[in-house]
Structures are given as C-alpha cells and as structure tokens.
N, CA, C and O atoms as a Tinker XYZ file with bonds, in Angstrom:
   448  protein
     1  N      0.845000   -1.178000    0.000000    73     2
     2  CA     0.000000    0.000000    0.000000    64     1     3
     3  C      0.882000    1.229000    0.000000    63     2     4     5
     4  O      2.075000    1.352000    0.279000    81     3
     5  N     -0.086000    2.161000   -0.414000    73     3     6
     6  CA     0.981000    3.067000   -0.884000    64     5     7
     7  C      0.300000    4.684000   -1.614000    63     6     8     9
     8  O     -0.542000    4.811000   -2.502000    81     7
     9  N      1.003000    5.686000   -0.882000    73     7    10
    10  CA     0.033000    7.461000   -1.484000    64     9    11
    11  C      1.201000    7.531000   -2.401000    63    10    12    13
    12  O      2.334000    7.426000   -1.933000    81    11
    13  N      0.948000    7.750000   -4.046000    73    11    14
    14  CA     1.948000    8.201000   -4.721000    64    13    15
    15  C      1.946000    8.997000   -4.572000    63    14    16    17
    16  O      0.972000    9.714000   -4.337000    81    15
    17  N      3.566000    9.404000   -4.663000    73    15    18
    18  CA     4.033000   11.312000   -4.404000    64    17    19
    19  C      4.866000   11.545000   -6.177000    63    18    20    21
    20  O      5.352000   12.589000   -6.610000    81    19
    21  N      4.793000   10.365000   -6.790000    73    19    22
    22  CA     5.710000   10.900000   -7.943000    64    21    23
    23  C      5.296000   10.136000   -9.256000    63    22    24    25
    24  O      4.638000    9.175000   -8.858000    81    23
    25  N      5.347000   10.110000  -10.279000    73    23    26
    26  CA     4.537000    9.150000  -11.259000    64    25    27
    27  C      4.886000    8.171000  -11.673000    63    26    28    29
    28  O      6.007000    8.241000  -12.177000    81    27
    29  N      4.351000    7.069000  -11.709000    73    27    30
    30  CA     4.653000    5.421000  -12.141000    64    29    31
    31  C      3.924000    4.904000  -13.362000    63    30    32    33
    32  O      2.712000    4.833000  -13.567000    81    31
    33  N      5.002000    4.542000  -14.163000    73    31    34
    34  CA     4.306000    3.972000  -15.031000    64    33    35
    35  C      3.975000    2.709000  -14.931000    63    34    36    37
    36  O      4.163000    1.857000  -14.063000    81    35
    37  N      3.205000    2.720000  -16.439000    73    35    38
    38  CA     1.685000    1.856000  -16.264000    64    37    39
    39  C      2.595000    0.022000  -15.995000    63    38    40    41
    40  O      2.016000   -0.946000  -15.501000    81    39
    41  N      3.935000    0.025000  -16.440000    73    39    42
    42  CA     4.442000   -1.119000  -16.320000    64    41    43
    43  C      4.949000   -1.401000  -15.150000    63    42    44    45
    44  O      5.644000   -2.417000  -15.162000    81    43
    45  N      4.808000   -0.624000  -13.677000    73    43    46
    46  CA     5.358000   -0.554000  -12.728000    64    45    47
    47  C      3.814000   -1.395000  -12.288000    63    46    48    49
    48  O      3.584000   -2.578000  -12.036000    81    47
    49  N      2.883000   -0.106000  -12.339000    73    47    50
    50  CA     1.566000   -0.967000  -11.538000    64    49    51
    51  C      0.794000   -2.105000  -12.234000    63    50    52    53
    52  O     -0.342000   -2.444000  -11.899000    81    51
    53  N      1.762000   -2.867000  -13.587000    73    51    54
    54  CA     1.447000   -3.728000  -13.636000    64    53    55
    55  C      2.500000   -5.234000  -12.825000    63    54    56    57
    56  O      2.332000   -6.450000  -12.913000    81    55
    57  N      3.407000   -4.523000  -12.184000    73    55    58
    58  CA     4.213000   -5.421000  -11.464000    64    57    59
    59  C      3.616000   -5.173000   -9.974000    63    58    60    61
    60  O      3.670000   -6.140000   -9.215000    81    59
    61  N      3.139000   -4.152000   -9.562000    73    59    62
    62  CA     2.243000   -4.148000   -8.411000    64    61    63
    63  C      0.618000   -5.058000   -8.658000    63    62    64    65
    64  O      0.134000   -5.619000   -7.674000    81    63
    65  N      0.271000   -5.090000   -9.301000    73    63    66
    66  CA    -1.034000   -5.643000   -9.603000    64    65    67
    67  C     -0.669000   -7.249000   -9.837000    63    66    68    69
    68  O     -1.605000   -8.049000   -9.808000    81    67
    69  N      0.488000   -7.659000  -10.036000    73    67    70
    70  CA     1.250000   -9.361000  -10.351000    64    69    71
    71  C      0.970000   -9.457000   -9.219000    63    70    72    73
    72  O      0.177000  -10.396000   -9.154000    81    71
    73  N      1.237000   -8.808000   -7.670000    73    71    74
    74  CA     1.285000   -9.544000   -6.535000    64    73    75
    75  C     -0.084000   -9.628000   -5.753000    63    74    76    77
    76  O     -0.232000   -9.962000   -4.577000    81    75
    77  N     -1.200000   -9.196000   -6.801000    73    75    78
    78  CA    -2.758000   -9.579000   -6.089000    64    77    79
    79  C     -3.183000  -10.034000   -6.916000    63    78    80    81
    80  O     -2.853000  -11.210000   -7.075000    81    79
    81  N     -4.280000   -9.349000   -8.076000    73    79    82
    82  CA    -4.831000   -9.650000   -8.594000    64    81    83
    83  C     -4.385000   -9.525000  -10.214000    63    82    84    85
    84  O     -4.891000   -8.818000  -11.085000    81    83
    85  N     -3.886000   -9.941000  -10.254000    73    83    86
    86  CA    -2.988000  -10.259000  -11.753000    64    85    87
    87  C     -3.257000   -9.083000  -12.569000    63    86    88    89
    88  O     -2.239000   -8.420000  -12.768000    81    87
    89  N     -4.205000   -8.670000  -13.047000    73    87    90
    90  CA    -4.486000   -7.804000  -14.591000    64    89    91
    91  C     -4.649000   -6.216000  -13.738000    63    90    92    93
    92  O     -4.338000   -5.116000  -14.194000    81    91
    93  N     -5.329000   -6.579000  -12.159000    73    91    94
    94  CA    -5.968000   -5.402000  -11.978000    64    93    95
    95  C     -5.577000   -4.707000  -10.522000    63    94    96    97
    96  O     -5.475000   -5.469000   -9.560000    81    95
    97  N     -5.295000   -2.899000  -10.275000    73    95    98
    98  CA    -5.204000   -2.673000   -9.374000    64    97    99
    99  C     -5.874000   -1.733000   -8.632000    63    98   100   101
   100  O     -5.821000   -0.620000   -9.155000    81    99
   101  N     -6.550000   -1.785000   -7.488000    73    99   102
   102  CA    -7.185000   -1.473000   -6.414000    64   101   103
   103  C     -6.455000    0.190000   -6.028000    63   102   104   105
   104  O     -5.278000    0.408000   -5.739000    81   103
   105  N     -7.420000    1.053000   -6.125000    73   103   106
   106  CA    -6.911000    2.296000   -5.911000    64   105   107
   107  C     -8.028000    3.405000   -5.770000    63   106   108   109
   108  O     -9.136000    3.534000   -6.290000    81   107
   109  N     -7.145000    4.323000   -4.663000    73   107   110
   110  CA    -8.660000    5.401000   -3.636000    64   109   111
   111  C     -7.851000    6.135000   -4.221000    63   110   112   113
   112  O     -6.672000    5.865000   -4.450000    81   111
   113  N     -8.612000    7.429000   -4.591000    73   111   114
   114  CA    -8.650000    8.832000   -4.926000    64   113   115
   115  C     -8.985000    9.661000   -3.906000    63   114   116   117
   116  O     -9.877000    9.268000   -3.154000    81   115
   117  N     -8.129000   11.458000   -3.560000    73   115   118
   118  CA    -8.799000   12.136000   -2.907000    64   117   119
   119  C     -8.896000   13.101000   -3.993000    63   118   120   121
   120  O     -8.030000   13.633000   -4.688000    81   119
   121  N    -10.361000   13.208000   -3.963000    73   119   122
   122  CA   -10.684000   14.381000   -5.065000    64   121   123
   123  C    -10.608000   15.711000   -4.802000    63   122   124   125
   124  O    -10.625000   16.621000   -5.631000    81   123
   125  N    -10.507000   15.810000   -3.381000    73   123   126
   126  CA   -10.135000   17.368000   -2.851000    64   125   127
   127  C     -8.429000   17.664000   -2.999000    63   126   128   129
   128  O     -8.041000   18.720000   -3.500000    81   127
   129  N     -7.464000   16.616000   -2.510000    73   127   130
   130  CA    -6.072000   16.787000   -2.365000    64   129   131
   131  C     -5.605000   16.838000   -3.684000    63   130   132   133
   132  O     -4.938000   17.710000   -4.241000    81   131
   133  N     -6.129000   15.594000   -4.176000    73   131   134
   134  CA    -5.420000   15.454000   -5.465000    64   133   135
   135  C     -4.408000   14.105000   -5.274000    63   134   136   137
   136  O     -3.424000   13.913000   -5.988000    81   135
   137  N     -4.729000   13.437000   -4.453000    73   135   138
   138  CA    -3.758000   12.294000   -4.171000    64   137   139
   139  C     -4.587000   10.885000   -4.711000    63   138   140   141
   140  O     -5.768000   10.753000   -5.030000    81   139
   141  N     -3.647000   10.053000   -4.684000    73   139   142
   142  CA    -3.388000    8.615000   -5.270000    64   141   143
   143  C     -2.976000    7.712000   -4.765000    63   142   144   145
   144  O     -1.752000    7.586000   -4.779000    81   143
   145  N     -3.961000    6.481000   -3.968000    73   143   146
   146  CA    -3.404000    5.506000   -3.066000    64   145   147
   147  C     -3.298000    4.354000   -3.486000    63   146   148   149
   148  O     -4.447000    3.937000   -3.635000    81   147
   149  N     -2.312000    3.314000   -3.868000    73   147   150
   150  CA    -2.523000    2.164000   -5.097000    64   149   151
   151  C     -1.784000    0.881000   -3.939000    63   150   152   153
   152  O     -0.955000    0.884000   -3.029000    81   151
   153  N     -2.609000   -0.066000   -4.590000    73   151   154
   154  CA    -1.891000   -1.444000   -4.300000    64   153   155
   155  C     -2.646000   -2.065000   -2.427000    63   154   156   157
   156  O     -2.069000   -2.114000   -1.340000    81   155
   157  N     -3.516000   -2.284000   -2.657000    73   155   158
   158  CA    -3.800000   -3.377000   -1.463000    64   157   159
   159  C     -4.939000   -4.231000   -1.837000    63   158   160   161
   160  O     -5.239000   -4.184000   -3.030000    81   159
   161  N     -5.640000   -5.002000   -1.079000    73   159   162
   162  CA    -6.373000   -6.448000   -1.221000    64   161   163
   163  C     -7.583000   -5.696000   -1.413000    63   162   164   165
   164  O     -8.205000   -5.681000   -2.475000    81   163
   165  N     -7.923000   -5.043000   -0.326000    73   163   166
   166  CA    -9.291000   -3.937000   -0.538000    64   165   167
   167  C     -9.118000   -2.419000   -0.071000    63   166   168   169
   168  O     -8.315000   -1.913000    0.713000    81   167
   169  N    -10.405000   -1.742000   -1.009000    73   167   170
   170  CA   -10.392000   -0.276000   -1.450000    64   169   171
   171  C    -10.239000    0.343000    0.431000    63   170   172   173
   172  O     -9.837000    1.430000    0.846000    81   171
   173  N    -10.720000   -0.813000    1.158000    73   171   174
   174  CA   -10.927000    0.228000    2.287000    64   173   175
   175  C     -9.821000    0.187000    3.109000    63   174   176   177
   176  O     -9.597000    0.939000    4.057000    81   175
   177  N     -8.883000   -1.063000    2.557000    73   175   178
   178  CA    -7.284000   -0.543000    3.036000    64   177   179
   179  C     -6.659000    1.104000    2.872000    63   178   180   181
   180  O     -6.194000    2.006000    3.569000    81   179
   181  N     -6.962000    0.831000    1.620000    73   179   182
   182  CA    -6.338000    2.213000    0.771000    64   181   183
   183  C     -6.980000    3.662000    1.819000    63   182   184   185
   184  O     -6.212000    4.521000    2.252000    81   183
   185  N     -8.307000    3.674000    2.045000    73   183   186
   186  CA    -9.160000    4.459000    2.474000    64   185   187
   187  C     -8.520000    4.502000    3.946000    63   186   188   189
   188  O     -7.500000    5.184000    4.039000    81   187
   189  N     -8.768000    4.160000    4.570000    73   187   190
   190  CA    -8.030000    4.365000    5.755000    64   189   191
   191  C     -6.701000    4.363000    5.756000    63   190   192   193
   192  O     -6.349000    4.309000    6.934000    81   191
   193  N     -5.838000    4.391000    5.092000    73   191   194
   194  CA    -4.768000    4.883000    4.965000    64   193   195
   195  C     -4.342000    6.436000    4.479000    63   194   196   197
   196  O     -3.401000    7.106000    4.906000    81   195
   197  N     -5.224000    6.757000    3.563000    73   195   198
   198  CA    -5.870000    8.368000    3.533000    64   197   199
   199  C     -6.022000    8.684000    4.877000    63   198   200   201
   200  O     -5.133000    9.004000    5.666000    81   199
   201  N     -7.332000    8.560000    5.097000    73   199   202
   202  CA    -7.626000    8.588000    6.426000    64   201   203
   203  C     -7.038000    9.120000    7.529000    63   202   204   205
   204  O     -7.488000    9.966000    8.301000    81   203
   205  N     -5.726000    8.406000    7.540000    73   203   206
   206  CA    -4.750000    8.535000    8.571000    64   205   207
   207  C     -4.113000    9.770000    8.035000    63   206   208   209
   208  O     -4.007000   10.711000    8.822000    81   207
   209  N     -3.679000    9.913000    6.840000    73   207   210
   210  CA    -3.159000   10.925000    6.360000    64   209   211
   211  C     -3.699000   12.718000    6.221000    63   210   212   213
   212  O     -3.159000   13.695000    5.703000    81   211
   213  N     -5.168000   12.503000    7.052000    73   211   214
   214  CA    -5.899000   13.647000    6.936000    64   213   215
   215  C     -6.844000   13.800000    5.777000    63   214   216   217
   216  O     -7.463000   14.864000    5.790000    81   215
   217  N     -7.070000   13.080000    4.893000    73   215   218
   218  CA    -8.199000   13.173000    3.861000    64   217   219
   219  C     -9.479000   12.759000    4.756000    63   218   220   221
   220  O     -9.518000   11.889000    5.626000    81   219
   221  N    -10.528000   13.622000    4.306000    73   219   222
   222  CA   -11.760000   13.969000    4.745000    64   221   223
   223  C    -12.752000   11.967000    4.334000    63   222   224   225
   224  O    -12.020000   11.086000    3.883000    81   223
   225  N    -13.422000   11.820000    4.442000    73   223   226
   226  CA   -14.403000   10.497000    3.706000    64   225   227
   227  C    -14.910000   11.096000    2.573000    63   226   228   229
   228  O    -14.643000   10.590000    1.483000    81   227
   229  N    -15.635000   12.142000    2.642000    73   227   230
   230  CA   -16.741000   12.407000    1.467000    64   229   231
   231  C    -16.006000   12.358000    0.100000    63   230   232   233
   232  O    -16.444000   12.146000   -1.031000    81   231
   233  N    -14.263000   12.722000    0.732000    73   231   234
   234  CA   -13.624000   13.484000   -0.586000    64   233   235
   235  C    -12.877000   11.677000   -1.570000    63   234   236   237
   236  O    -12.562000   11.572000   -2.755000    81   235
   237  N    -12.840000   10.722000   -0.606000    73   235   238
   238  CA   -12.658000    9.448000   -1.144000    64   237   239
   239  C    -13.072000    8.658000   -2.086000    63   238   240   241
   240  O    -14.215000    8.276000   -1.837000    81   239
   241  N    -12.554000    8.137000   -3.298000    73   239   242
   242  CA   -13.638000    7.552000   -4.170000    64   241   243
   243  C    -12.720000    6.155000   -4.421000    63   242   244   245
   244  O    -11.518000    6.253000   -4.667000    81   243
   245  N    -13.287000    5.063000   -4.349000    73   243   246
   246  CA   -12.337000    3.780000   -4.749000    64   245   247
   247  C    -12.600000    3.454000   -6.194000    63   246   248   249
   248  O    -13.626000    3.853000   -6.744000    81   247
   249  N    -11.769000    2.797000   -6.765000    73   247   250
   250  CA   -11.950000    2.512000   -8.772000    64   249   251
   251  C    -10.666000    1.113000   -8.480000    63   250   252   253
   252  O    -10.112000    0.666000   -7.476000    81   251
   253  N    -10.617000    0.781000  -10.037000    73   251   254
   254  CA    -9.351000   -0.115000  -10.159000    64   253   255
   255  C     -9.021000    0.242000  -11.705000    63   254   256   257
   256  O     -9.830000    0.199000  -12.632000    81   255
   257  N     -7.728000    0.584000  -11.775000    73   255   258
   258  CA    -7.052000    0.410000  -12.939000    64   257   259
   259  C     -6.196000   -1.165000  -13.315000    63   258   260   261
   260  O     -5.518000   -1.905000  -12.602000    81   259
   261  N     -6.640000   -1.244000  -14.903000    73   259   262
   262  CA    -6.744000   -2.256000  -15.637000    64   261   263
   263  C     -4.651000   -1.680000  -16.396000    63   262   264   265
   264  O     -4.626000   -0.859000  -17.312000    81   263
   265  N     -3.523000   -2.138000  -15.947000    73   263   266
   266  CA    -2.669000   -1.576000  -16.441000    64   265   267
   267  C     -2.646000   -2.047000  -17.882000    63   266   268   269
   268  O     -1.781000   -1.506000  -18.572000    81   267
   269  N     -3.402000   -2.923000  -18.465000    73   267   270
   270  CA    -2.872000   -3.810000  -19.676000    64   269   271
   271  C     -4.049000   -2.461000  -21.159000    63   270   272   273
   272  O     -3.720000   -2.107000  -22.291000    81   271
   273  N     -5.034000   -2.215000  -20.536000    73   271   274
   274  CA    -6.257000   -1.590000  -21.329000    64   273   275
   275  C     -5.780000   -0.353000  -21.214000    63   274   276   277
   276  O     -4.938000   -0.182000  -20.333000    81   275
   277  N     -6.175000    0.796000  -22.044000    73   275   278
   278  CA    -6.150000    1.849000  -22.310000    64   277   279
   279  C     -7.986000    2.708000  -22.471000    63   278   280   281
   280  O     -9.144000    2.295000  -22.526000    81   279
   281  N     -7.421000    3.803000  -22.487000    73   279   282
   282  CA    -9.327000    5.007000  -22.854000    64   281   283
   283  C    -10.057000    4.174000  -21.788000    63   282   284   285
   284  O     -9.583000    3.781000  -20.722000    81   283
   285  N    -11.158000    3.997000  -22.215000    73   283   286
   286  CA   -12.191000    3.618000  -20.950000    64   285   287
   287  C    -12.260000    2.693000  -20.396000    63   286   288   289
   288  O    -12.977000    2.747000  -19.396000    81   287
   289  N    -11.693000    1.575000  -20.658000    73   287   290
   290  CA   -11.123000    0.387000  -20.092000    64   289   291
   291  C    -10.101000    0.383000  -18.768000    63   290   292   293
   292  O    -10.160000   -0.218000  -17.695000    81   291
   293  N     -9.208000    1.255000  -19.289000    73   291   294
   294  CA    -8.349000    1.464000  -18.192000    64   293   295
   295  C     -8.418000    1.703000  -16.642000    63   294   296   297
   296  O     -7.611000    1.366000  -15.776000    81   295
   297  N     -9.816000    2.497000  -16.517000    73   295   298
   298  CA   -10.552000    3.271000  -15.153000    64   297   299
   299  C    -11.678000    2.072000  -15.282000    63   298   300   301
   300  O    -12.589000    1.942000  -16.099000    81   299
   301  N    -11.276000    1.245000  -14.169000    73   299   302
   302  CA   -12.823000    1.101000  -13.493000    64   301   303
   303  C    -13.663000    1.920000  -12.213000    63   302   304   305
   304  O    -13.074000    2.034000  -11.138000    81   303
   305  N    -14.692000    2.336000  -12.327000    73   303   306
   306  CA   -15.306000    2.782000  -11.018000    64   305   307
   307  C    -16.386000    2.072000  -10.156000    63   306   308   309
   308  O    -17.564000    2.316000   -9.897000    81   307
   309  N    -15.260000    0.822000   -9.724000    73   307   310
   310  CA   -16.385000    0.389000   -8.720000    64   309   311
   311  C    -15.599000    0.189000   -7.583000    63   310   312   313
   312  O    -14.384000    0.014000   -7.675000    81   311
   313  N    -16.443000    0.206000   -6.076000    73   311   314
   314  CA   -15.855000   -0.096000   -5.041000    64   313   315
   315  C    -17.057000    0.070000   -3.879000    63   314   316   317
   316  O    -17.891000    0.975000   -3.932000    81   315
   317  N    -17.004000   -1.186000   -2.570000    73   315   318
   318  CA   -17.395000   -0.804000   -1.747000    64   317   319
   319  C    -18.080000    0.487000   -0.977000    63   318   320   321
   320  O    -19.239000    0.851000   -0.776000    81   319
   321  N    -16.531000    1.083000   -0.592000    73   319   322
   322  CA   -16.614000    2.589000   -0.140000    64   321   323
   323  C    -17.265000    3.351000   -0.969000    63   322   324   325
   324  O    -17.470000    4.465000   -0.487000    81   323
   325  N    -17.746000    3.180000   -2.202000    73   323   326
   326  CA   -18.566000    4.379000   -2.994000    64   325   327
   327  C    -19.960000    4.449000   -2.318000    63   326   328   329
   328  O    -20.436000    5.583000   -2.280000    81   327
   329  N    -20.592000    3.607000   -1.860000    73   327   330
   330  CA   -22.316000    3.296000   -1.395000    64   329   331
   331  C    -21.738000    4.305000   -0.679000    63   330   332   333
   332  O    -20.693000    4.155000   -0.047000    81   331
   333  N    -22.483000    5.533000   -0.753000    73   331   334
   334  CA   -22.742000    6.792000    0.196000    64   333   335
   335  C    -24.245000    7.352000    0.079000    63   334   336   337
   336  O    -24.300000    8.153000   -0.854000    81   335
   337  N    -25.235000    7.219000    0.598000    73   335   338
   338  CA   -26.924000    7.654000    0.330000    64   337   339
   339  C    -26.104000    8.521000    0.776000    63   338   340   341
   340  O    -25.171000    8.634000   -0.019000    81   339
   341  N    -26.015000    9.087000    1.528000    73   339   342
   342  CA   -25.865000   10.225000    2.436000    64   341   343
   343  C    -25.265000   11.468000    1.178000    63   342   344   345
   344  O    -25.830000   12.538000    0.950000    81   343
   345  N    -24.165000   11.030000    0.586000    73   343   346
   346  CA   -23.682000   11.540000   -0.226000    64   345   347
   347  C    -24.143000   11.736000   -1.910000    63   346   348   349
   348  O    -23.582000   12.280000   -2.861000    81   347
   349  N    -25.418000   11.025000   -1.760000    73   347   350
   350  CA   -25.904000   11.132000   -3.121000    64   349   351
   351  C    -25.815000    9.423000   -4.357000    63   350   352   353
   352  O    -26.368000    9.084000   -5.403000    81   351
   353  N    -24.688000    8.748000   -3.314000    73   351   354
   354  CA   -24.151000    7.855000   -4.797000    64   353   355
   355  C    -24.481000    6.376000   -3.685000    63   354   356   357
   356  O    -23.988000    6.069000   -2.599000    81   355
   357  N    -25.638000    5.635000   -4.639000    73   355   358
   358  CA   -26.151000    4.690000   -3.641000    64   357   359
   359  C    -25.884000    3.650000   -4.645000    63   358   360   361
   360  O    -26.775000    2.847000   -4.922000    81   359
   361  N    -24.717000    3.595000   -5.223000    73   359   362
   362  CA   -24.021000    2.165000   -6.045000    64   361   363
   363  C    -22.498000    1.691000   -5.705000    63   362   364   365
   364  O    -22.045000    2.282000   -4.725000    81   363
   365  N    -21.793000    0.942000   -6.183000    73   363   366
   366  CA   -20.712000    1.007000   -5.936000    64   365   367
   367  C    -20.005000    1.774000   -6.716000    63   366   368   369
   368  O    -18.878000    2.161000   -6.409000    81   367
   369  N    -20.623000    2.084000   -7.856000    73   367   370
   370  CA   -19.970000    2.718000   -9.291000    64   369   371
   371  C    -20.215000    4.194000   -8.803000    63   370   372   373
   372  O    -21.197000    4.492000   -8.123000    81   371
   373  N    -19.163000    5.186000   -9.234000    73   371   374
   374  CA   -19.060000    6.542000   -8.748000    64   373   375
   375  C    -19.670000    7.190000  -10.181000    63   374   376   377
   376  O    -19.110000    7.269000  -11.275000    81   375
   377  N    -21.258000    7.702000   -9.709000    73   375   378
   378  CA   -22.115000    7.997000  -10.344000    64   377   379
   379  C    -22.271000    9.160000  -10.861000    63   378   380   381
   380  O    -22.885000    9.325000  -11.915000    81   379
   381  N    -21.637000   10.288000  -10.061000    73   379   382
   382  CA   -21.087000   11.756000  -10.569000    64   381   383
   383  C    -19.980000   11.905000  -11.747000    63   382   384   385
   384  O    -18.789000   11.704000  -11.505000    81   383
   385  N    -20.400000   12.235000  -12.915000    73   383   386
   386  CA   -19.585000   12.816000  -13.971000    64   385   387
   387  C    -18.357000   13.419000  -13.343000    63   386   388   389
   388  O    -17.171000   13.150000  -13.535000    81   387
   389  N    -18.876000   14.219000  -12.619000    73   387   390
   390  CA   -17.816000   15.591000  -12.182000    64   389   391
   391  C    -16.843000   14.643000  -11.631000    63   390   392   393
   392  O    -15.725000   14.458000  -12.113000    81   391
   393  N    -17.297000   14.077000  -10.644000    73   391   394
   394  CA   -16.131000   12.870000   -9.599000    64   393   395
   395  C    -15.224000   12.154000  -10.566000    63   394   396   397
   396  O    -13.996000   12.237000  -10.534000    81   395
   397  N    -15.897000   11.470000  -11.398000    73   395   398
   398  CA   -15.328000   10.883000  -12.534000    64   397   399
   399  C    -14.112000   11.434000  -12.849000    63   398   400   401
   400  O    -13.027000   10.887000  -12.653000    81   399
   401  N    -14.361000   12.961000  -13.535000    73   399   402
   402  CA   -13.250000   13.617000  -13.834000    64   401   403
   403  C    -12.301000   13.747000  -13.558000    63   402   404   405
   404  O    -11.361000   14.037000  -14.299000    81   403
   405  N    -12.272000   13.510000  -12.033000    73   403   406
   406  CA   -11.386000   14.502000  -11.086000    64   405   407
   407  C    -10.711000   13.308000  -11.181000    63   406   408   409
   408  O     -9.619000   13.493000  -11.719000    81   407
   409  N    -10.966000   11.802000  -10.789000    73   407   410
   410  CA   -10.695000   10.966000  -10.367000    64   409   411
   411  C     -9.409000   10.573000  -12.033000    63   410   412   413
   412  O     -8.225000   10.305000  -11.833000    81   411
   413  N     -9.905000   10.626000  -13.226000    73   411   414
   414  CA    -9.201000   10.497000  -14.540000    64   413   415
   415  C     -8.122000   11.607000  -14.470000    63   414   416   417
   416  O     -7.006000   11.172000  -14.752000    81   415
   417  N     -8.161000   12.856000  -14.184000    73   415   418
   418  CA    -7.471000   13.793000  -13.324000    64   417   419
   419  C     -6.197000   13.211000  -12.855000    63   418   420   421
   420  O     -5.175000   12.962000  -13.496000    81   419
   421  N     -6.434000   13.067000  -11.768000    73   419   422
   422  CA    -5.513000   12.685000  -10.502000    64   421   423
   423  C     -4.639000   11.092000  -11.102000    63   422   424   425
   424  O     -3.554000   10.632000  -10.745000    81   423
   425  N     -5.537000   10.625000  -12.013000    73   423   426
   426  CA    -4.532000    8.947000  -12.324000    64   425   427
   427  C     -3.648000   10.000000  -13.658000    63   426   428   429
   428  O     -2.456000    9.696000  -13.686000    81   427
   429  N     -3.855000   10.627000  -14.242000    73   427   430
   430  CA    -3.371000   10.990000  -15.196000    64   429   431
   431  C     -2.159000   11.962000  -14.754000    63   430   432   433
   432  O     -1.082000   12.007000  -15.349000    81   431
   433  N     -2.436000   12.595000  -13.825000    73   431   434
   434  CA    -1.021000   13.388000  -12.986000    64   433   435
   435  C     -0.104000   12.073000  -12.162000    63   434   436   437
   436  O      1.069000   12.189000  -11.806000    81   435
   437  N     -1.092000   10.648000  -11.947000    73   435   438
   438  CA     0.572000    9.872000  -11.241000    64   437   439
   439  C      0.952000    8.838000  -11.983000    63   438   440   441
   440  O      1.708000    8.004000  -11.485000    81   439
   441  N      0.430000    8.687000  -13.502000    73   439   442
   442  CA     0.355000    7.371000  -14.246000    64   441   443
   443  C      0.413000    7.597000  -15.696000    63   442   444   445
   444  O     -0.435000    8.011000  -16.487000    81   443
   445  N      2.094000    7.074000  -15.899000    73   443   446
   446  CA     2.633000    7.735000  -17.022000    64   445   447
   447  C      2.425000    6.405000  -18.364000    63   446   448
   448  O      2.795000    6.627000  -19.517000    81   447
C-alpha cells in the first residue's frame, strides 16, 4: 500500500497488480487533495490509509485500474466505499460525472 508522491508507469503498476490480482489494481482517490493511493487487497485498506493521512471520507472515491487496457477500459469505477446515500451515490460505481473527472485527473497526474 501506498500514497503516490511521484509518477509510475503503467508497467510498474502492472508489477504491483502481479502480486494480487494479476491484470488489476485497487486504488482510492482524494478528489479534494489530489492524491493517489494504489496497491492493497481492498479499497478500504487504501481508504483508511488516507484517512490517517488527513483526507476527509466524502472526498474518497475507490476505482481499479486495468494496467494492460487503455481510454475507458483502463478506469474502473467500482468499489465498496462508494455506497454513500448520504452523499448522493447509492451504487458502488461513482455515479457523478464531475467525480469521474477529477478521479481520470488525478490517475493521469501519477500514471505515465
């Protein structure tokens, strides 16, 4: 587990993604900071590891990148931690466009 501070390419987190789930890797977004948490078993590892780091909940979104796919393939948006009624998004899939963005955003500033 791990907050990137610098950018990795896509052949790095496909050698991080060899040691779980082969094709695919598990990764929380803070859409307020702008940060990038990659590589554990589940999204809510990642999330509480934010967490600890001072990121807010609301601002959290979990997805998995596909390192092998490219364009829309590449971003998945599903995860546990997304079910927020409270927050508007009552799926696992992060249902806000805008979030979306931010979230394609932020992989695109640590994922070369």
């Amino acid at each position: 587990m791990q907050i990137l501070s610098e950018k990795i390419s896509k052949d790095n987190l496909k050698t991080l993604a060899a040691n779980t789930f082969v094709d695919m890797i598990k990764c929380v977004a803070d859409v307020r900071l702008g940060l990038l948490a990659v590589d554990a078993e589940l999204h809510a590892d990642l999330e509480s590891l934010l967490l600890e780091k001072g990121s807010q909940q609301e601002d959290l979104w979990g997805f998995n990148l596909y390192p092998d796919e490219a364009g829309d393939d590449f971003v998945e948006f599903d995860s546990l931690i997304n079910i927020r009624a409270w927050q508007g998004n009552r799926s696992r899939d992060v249902e806000d466009e805008t979030v979306r963005q931010q979230i394609r955003d932020i992989v695109s500033k640590y994922v070369e």
